[in-house]
N, C-alpha and C positions, 0 to 999 in steps of 0.2 A: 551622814552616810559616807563610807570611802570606801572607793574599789581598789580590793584588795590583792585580788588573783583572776587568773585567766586559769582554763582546765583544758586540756584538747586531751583525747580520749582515741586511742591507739590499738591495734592490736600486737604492736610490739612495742613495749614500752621502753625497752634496753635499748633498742637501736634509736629509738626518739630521744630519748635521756642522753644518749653521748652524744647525737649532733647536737643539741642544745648546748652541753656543757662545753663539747670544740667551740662553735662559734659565740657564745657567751663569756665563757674562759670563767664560769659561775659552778659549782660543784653542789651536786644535785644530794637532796636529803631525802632517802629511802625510808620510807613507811613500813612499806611492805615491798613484796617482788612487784606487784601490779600497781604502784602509787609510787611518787617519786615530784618531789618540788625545788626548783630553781628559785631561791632567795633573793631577791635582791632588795637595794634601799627603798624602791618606791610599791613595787607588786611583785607578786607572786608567779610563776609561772610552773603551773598544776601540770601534772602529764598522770593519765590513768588510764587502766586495761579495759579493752571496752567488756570482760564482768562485769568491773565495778559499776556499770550504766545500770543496769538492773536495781540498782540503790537508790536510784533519783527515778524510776519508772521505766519499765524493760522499752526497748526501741526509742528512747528519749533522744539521744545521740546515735551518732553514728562515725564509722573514723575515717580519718581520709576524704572526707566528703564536703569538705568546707571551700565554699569559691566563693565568700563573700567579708569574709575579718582575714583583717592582717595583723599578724603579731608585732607589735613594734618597738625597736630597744633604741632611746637615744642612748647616743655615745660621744665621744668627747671627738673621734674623729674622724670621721664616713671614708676619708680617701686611706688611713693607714690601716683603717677595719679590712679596707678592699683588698691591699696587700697581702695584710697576713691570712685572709680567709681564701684568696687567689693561691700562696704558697703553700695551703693544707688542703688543696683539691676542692674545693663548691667551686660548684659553676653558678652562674648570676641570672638571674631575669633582666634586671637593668643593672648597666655599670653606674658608678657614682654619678648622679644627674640633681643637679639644681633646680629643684620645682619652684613655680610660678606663688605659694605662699613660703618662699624665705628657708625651705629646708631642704640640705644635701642630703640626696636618700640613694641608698645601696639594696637593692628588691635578690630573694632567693626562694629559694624554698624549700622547707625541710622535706626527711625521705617521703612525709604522709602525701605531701603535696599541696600542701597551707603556706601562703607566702609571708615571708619574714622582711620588715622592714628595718635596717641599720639608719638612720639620721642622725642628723648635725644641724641644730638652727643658727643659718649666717647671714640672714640679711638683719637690721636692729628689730624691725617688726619682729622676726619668729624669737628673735632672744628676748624681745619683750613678753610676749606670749609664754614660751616657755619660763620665765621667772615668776609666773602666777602662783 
């Protein structure tokens, strides 16, 4: 099995799709006007209108509602992520912070209000971790 994609489910899918692709700097592949996927090398990152929830069983999802996954993109460098996402207006939840297992994490949150995680693993443990 491999996980392939993440879907988070919107009632505005245009304005979800371009903060992803600002702070991604990943250019999204349209479907349709209500469907739209951010590619990258290891998953997927799905954004759909919540219509489309009526597909998989009406009241299934719901948007904006999520206060428990966090989206998470390693990056090659938490502190110069902070920069240039500081120089195009987000504001942060947390500033670049070294957690207690080995990874520099950058915390925000897109317009829904689902927190998005930036990381860099720098202690050897997380770079070992992460080379699995």
């Amino acid at each position: 099995m491999n996980f392939v994609s993440l879907r988070v489910i919107t009632d505005d899918v245009a304005r979800l799709v371009a903060f992803y692709e600002q702070v991604t700097a990943v250019p999204a592949r349209w479907a349709t006007p209500e469907f739209a996927e951010l590619v990258t090398p290891s998953c997927t990152l799905a954004i759909g209108a919540t219509r489309t929830v009526a597909l998989f069983g009406a009241g299934s999802a719901r948007p904006a509602a999520n206060h428990s996954a966090i989206i998470e993109f390693r990056v090659a460098d938490v502190d110069a992520e902070h920069r240039r996402l500081t120089a195009a207006g987000c504001e942060f939840v947390q500033e670049p912070t070294t957690m207690p297992w080995g990874n520099r994490s950058l915390l925000l949150r897109d317009p829904d209000g689902n927190l998005v995680n930036f990381f860099t693993p720098v202690t050897p443990e997380a770079l070992q971790r992460q080379a699995r």
